[in-house]
mmJSON file of the N, C-alpha and C atoms, coordinates in Angstrom:
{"data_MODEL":{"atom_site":{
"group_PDB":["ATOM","ATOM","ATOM","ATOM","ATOM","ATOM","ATOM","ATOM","ATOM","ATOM","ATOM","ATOM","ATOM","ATOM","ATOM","ATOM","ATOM","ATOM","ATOM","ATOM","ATOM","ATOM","ATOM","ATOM","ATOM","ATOM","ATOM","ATOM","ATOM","ATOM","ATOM","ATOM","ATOM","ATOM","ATOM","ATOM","ATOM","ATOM","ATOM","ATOM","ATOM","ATOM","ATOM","ATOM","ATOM","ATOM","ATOM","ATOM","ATOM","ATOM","ATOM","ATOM","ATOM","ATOM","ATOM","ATOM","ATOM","ATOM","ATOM","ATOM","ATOM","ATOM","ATOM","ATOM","ATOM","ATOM","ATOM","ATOM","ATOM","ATOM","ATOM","ATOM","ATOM","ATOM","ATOM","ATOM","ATOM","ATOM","ATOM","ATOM","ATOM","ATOM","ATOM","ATOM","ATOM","ATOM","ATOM","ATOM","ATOM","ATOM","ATOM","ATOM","ATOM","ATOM","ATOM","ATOM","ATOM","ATOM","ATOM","ATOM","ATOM","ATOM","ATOM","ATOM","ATOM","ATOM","ATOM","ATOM","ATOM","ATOM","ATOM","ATOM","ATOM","ATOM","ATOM","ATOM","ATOM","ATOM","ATOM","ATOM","ATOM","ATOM","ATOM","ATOM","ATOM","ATOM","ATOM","ATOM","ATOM","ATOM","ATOM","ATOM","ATOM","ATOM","ATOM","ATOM","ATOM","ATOM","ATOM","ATOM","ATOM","ATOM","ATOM","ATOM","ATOM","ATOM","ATOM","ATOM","ATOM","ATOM","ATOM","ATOM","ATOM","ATOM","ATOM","ATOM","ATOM","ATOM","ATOM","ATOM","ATOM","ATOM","ATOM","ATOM","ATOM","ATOM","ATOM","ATOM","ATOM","ATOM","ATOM","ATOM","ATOM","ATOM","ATOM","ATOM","ATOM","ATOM","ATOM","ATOM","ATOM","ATOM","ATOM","ATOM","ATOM","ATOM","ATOM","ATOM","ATOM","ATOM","ATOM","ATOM","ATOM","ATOM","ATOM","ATOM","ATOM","ATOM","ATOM","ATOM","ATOM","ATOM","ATOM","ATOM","ATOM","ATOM","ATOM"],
"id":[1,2,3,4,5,6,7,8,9,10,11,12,13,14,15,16,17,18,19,20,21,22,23,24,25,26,27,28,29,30,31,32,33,34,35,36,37,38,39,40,41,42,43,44,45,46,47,48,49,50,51,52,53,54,55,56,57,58,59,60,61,62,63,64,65,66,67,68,69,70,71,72,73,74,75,76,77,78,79,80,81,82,83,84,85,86,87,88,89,90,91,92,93,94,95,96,97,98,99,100,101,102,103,104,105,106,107,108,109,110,111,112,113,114,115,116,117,118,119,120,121,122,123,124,125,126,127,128,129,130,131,132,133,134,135,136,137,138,139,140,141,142,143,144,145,146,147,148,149,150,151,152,153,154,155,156,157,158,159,160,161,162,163,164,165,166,167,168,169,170,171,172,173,174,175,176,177,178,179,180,181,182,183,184,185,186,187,188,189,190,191,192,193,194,195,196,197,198,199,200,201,202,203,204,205,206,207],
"type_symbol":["N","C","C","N","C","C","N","C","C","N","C","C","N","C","C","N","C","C","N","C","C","N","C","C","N","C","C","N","C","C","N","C","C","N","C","C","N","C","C","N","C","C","N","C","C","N","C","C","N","C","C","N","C","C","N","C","C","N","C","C","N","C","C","N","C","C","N","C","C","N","C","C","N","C","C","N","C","C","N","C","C","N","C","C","N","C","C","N","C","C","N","C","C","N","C","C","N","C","C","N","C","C","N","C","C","N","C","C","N","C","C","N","C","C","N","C","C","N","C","C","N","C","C","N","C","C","N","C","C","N","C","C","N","C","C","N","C","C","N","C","C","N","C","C","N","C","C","N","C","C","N","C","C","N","C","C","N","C","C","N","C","C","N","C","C","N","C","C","N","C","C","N","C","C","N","C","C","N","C","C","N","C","C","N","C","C","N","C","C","N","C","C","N","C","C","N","C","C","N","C","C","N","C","C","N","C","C"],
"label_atom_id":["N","CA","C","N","CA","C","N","CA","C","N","CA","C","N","CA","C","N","CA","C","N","CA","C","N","CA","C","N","CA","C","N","CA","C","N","CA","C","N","CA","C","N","CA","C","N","CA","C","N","CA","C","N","CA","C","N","CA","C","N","CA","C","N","CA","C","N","CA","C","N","CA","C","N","CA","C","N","CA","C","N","CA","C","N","CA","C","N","CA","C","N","CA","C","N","CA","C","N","CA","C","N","CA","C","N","CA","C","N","CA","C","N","CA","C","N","CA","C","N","CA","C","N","CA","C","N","CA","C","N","CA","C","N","CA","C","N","CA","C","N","CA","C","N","CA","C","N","CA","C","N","CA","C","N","CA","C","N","CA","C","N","CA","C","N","CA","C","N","CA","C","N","CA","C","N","CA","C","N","CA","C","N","CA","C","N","CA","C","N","CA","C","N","CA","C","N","CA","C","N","CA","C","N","CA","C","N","CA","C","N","CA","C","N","CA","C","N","CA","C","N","CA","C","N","CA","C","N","CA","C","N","CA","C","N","CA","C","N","CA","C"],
"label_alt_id":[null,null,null,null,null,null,null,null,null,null,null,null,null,null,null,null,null,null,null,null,null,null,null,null,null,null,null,null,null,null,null,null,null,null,null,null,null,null,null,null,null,null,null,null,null,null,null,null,null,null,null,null,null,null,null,null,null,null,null,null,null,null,null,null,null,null,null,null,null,null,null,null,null,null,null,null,null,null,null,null,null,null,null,null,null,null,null,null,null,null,null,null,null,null,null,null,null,null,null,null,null,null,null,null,null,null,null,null,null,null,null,null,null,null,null,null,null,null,null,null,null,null,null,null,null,null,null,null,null,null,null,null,null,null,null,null,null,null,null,null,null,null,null,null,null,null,null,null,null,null,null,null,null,null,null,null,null,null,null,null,null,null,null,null,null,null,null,null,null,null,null,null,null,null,null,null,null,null,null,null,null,null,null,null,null,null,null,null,null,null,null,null,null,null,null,null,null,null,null,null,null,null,null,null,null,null,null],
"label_comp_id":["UNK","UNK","UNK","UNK","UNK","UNK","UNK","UNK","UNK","UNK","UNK","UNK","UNK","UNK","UNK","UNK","UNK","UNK","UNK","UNK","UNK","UNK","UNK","UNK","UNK","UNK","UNK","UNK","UNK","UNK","UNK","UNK","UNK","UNK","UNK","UNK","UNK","UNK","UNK","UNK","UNK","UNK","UNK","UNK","UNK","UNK","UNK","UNK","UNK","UNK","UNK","UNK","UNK","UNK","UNK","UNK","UNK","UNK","UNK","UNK","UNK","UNK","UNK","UNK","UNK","UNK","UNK","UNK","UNK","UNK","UNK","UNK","UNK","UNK","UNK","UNK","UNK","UNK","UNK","UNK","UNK","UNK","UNK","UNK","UNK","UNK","UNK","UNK","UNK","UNK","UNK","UNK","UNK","UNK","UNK","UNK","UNK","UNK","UNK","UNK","UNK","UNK","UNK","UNK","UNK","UNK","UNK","UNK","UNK","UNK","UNK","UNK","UNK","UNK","UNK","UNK","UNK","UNK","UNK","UNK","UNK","UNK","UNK","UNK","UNK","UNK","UNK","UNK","UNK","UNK","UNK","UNK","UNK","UNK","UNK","UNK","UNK","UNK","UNK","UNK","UNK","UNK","UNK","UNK","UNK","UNK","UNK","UNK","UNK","UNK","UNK","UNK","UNK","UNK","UNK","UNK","UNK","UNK","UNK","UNK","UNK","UNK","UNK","UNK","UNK","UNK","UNK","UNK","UNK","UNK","UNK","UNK","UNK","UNK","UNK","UNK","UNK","UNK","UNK","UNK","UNK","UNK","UNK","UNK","UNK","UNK","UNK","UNK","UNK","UNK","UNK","UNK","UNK","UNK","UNK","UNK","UNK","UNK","UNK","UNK","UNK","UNK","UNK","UNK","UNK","UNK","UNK"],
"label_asym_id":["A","A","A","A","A","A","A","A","A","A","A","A","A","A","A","A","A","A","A","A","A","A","A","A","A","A","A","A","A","A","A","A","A","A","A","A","A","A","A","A","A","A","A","A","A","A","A","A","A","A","A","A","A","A","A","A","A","A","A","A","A","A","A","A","A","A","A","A","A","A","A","A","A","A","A","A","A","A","A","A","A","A","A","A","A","A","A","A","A","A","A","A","A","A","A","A","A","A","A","A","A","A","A","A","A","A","A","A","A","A","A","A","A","A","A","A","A","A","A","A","A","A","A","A","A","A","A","A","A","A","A","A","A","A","A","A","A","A","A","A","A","A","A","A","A","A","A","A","A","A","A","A","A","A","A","A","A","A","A","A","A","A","A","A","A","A","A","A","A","A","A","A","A","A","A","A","A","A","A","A","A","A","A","A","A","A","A","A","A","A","A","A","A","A","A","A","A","A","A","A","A","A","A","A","A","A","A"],
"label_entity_id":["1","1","1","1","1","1","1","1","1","1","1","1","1","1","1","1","1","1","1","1","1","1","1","1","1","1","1","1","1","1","1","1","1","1","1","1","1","1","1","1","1","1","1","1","1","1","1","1","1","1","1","1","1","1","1","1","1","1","1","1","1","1","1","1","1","1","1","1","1","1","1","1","1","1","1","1","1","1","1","1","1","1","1","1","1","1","1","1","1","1","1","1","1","1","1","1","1","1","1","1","1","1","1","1","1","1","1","1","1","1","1","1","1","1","1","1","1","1","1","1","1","1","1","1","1","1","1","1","1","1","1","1","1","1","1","1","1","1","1","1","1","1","1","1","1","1","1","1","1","1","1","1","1","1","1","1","1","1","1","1","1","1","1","1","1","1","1","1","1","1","1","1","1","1","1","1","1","1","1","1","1","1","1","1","1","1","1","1","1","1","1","1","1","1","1","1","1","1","1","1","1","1","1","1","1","1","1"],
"label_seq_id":[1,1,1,2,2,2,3,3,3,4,4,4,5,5,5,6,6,6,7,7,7,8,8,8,9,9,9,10,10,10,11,11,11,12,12,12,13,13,13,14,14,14,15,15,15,16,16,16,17,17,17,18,18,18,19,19,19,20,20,20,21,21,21,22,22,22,23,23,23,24,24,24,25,25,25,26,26,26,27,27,27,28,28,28,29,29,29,30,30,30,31,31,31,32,32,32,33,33,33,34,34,34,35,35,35,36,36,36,37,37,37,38,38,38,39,39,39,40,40,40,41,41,41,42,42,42,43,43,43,44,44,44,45,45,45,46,46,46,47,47,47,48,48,48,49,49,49,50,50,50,51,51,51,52,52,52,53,53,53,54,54,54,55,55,55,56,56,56,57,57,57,58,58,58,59,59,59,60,60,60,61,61,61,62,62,62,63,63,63,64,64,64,65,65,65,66,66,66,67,67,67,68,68,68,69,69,69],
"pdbx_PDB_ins_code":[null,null,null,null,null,null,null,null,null,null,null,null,null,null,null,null,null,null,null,null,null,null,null,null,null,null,null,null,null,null,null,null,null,null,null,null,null,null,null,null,null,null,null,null,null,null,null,null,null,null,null,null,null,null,null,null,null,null,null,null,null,null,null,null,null,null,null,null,null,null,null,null,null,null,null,null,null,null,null,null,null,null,null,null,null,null,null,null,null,null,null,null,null,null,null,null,null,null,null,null,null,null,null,null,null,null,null,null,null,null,null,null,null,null,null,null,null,null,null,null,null,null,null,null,null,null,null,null,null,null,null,null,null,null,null,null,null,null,null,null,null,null,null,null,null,null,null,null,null,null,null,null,null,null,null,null,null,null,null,null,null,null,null,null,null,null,null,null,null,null,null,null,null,null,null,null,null,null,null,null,null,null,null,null,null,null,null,null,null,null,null,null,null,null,null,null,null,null,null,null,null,null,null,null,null,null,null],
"Cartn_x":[-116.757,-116.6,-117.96,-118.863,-120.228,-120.707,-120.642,-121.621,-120.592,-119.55,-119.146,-119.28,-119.373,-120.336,-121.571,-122.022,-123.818,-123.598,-123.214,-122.74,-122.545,-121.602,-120.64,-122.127,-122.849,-124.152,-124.837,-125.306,-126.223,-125.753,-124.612,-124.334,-124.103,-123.473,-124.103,-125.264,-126.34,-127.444,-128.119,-128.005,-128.188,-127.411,-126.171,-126.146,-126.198,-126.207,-127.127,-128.514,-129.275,-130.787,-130.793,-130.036,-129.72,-128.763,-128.429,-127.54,-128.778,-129.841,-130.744,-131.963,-132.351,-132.965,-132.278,-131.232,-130.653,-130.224,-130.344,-130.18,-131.696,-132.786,-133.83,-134.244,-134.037,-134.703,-133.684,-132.789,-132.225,-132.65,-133.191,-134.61,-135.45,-136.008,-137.198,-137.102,-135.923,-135.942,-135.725,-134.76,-134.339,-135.539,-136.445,-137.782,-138.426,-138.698,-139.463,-139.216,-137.888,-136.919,-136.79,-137.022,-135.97,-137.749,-138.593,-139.634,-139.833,-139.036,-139.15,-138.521,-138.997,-138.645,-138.109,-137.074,-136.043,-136.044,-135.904,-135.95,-136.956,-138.092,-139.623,-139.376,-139.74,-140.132,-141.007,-140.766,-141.236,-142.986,-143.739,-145.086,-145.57,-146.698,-146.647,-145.798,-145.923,-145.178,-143.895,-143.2,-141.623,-141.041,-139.672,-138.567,-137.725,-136.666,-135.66,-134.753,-134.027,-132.846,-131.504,-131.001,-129.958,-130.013,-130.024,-129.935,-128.974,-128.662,-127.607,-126.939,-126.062,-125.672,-124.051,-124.672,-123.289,-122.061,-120.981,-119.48,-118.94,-117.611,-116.268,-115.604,-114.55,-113.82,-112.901,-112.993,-111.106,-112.52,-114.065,-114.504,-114.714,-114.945,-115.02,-113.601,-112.588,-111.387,-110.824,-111.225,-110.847,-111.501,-113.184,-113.782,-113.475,-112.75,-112.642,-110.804,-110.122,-109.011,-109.069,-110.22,-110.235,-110.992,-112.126,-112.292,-111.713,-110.581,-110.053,-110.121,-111.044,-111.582,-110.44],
"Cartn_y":[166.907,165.685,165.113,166.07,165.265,165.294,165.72,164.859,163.716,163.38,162.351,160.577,161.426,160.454,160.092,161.407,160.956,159.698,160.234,158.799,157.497,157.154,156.068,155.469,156.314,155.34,155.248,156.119,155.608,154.621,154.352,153.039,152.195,152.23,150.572,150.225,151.306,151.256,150.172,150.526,150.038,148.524,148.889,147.089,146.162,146.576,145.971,145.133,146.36,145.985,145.349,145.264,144.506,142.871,142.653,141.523,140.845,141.369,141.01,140.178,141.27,140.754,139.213,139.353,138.648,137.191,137.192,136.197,135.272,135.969,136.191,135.243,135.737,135.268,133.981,133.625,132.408,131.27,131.837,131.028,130.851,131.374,131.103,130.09,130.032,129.197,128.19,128.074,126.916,125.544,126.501,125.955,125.383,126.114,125.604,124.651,124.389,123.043,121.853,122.174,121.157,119.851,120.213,118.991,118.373,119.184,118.326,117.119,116.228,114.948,114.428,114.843,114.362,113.191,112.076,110.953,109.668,109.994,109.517,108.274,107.576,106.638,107.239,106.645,107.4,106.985,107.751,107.351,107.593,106.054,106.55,105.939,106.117,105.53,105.552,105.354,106.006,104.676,105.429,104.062,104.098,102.563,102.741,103.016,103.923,104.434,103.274,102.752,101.945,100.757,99.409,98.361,97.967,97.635,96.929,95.553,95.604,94.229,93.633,92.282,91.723,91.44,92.805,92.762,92.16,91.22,91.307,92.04,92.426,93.425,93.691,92.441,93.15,93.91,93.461,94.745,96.307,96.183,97.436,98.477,97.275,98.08,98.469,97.882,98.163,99.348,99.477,101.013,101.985,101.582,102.68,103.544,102.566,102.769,103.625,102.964,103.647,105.017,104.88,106.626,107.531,107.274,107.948,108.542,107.965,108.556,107.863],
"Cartn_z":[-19.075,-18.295,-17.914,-17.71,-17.409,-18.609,-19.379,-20.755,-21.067,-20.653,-21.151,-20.112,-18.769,-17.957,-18.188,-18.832,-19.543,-20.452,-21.494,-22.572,-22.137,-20.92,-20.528,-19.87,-19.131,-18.875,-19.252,-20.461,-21.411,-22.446,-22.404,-23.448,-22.841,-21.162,-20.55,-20.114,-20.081,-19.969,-21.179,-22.564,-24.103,-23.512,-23.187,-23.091,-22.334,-21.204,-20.157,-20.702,-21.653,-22.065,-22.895,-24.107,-25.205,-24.537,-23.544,-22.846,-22.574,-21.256,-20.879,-21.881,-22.953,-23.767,-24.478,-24.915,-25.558,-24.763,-23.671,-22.212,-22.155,-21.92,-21.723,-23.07,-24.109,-25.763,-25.849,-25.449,-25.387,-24.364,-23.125,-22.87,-23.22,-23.457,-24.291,-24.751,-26.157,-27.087,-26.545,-25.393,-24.736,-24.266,-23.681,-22.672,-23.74,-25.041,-26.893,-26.753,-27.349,-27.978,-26.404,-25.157,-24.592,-24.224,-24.663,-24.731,-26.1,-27.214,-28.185,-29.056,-28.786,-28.582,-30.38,-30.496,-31.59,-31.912,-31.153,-31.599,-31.285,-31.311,-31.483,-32.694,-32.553,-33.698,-35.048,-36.396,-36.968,-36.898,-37.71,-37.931,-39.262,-39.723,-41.512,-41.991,-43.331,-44.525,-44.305,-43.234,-42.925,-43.623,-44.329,-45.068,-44.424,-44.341,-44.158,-44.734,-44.319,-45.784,-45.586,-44.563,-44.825,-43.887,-44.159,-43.644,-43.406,-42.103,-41.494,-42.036,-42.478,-43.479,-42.781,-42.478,-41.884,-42.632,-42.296,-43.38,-42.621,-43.052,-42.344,-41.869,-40.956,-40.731,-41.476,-42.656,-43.894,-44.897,-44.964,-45.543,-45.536,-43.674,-43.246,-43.551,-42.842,-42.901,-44.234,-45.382,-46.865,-47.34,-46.573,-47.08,-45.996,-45.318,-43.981,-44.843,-45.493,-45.809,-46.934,-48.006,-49.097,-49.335,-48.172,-48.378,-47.273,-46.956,-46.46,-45.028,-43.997,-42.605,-41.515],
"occupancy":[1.0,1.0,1.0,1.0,1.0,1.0,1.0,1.0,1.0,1.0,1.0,1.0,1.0,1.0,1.0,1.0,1.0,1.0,1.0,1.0,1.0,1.0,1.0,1.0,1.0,1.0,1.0,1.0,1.0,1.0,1.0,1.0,1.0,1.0,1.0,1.0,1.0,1.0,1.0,1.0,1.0,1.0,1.0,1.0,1.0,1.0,1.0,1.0,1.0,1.0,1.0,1.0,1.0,1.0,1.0,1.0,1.0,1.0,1.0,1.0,1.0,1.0,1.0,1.0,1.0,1.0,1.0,1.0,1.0,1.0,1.0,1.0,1.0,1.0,1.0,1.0,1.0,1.0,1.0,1.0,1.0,1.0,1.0,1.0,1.0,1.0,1.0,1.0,1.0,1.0,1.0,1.0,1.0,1.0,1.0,1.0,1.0,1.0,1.0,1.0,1.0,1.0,1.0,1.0,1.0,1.0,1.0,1.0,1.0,1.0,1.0,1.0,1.0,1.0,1.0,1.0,1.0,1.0,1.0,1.0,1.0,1.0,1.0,1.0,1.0,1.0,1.0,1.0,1.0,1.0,1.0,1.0,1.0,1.0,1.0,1.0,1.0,1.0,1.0,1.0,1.0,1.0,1.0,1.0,1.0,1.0,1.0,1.0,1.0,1.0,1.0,1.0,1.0,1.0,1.0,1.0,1.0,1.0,1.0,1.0,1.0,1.0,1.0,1.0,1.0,1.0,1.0,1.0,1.0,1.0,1.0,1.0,1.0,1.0,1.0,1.0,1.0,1.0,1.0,1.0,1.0,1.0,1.0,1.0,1.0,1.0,1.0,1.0,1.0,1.0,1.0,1.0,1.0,1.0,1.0,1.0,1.0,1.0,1.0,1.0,1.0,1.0,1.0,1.0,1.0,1.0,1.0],
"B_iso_or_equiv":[0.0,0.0,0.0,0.0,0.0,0.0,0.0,0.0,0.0,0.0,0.0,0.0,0.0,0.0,0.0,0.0,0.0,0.0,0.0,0.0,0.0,0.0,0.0,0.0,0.0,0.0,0.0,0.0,0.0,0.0,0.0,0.0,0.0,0.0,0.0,0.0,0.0,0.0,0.0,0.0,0.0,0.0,0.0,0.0,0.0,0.0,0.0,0.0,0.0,0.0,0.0,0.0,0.0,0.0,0.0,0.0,0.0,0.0,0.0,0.0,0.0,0.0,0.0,0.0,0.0,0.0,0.0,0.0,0.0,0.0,0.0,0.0,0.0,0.0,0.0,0.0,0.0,0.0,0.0,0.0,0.0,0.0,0.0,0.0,0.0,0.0,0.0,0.0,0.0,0.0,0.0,0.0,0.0,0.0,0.0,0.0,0.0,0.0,0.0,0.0,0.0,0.0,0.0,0.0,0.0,0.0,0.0,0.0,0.0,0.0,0.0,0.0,0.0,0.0,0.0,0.0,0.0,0.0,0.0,0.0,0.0,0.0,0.0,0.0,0.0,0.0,0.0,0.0,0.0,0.0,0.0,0.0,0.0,0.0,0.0,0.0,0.0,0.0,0.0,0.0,0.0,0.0,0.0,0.0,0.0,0.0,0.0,0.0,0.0,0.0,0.0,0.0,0.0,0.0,0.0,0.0,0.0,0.0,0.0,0.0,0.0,0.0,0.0,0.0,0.0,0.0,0.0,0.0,0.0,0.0,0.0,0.0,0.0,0.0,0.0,0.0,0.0,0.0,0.0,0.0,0.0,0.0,0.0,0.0,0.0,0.0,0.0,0.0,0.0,0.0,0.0,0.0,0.0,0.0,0.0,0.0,0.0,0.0,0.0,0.0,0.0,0.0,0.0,0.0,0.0,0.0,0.0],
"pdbx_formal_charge":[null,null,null,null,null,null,null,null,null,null,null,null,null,null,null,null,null,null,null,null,null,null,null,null,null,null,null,null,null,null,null,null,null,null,null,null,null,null,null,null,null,null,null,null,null,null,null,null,null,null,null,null,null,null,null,null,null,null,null,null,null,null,null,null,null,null,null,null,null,null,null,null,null,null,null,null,null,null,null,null,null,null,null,null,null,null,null,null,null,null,null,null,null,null,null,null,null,null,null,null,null,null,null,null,null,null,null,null,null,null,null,null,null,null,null,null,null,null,null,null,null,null,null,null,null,null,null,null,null,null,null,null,null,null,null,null,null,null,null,null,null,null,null,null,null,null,null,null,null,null,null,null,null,null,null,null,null,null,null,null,null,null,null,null,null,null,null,null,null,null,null,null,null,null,null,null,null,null,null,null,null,null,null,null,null,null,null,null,null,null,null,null,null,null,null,null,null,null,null,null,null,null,null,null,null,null,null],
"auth_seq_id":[1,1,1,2,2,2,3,3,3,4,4,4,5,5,5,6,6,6,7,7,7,8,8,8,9,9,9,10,10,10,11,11,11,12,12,12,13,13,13,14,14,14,15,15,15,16,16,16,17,17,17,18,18,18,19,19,19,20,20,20,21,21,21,22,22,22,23,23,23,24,24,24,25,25,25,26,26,26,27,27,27,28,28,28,29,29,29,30,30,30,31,31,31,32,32,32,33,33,33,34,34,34,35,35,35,36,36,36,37,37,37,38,38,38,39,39,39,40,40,40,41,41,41,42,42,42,43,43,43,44,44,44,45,45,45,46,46,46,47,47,47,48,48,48,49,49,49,50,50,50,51,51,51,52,52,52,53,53,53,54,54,54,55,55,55,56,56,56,57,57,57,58,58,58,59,59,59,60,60,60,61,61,61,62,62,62,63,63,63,64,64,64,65,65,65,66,66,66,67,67,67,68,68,68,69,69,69],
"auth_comp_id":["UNK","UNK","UNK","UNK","UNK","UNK","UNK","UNK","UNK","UNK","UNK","UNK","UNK","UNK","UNK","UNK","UNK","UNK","UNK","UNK","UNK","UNK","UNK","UNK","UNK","UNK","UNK","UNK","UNK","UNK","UNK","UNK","UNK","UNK","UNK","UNK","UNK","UNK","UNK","UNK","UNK","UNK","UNK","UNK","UNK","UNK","UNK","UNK","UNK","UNK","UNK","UNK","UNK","UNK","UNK","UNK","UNK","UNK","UNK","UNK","UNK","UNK","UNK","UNK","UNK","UNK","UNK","UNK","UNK","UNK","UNK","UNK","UNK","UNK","UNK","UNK","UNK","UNK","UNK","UNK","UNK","UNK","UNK","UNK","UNK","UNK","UNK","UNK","UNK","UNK","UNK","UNK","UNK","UNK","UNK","UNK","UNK","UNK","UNK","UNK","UNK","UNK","UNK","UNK","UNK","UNK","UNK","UNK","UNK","UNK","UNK","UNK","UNK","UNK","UNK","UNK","UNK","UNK","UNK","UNK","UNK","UNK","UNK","UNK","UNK","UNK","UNK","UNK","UNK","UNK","UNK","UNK","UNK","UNK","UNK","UNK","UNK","UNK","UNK","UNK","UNK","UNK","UNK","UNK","UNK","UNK","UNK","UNK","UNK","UNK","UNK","UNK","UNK","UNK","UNK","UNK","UNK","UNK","UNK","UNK","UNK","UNK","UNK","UNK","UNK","UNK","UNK","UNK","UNK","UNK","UNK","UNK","UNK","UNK","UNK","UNK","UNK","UNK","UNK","UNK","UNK","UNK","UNK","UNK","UNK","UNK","UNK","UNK","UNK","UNK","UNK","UNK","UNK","UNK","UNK","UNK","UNK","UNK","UNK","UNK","UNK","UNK","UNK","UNK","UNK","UNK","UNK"],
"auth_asym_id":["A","A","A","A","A","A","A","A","A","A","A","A","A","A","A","A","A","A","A","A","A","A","A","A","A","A","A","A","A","A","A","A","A","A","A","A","A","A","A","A","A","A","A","A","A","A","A","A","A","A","A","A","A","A","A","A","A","A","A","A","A","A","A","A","A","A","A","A","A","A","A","A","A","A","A","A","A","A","A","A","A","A","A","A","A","A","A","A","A","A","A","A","A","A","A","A","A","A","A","A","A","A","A","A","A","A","A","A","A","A","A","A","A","A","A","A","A","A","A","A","A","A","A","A","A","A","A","A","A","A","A","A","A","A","A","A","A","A","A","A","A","A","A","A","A","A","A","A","A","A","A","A","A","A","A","A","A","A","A","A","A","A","A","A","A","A","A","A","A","A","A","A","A","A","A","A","A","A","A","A","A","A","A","A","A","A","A","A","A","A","A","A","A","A","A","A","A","A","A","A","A","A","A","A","A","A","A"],
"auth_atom_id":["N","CA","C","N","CA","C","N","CA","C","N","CA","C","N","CA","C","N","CA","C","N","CA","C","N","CA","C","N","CA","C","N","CA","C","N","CA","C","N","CA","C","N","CA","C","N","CA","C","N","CA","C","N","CA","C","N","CA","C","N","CA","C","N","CA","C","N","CA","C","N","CA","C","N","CA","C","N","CA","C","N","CA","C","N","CA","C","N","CA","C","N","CA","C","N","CA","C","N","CA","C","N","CA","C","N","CA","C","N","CA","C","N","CA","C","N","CA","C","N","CA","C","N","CA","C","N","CA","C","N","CA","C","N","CA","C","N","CA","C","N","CA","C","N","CA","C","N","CA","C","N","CA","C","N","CA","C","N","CA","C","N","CA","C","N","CA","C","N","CA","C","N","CA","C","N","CA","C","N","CA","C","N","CA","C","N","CA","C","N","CA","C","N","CA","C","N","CA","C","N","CA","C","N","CA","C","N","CA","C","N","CA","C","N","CA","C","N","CA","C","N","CA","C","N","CA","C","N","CA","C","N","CA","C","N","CA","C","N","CA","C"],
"pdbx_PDB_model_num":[1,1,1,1,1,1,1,1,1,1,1,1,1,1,1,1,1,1,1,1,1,1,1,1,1,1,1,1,1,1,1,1,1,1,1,1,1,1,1,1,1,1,1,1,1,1,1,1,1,1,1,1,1,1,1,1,1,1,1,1,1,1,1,1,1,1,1,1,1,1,1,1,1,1,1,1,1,1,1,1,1,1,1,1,1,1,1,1,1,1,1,1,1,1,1,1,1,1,1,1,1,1,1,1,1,1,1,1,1,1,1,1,1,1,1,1,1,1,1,1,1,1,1,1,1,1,1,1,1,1,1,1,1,1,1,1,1,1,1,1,1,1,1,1,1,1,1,1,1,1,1,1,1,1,1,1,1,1,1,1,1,1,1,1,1,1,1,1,1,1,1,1,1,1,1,1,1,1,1,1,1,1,1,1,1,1,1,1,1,1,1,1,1,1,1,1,1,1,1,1,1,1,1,1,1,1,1]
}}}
């Protein structure tokens, strides 16, 4: 019975430490990423990939119909 109390706290011990760490390393990353600024304007040779083009709504609604969304 007591080596089996030994065990029961040495493996919530392991996950306790492995929770912590794992809590801990998800800050981290958090604090990295939450100043980096995603949507900055571009800089440089940047293209535009798609131009805004004035449709009708029986166009929209004809490609909205035909591919299926």
């Amino acid at each position: 019975m007591k080596r089996f109390i030994f065990d029961t706290c040495k493996l919530l011990l392991v996950f306790v430490a492995c929770s912590t760490f794992f809590y801990f390393g998800l800050r981290f990353i958090h604090s990295e990423y939450e100043s980096y600024h995603r949507y900055d304007p571009p800089e440089g040779n940047a293209v535009k990939v798609a131009a805004m083009e004035q449709e009708s709504l029986v166009d929209r609604m004809t490609l909205f119909f035909r591919l299926g969304e």
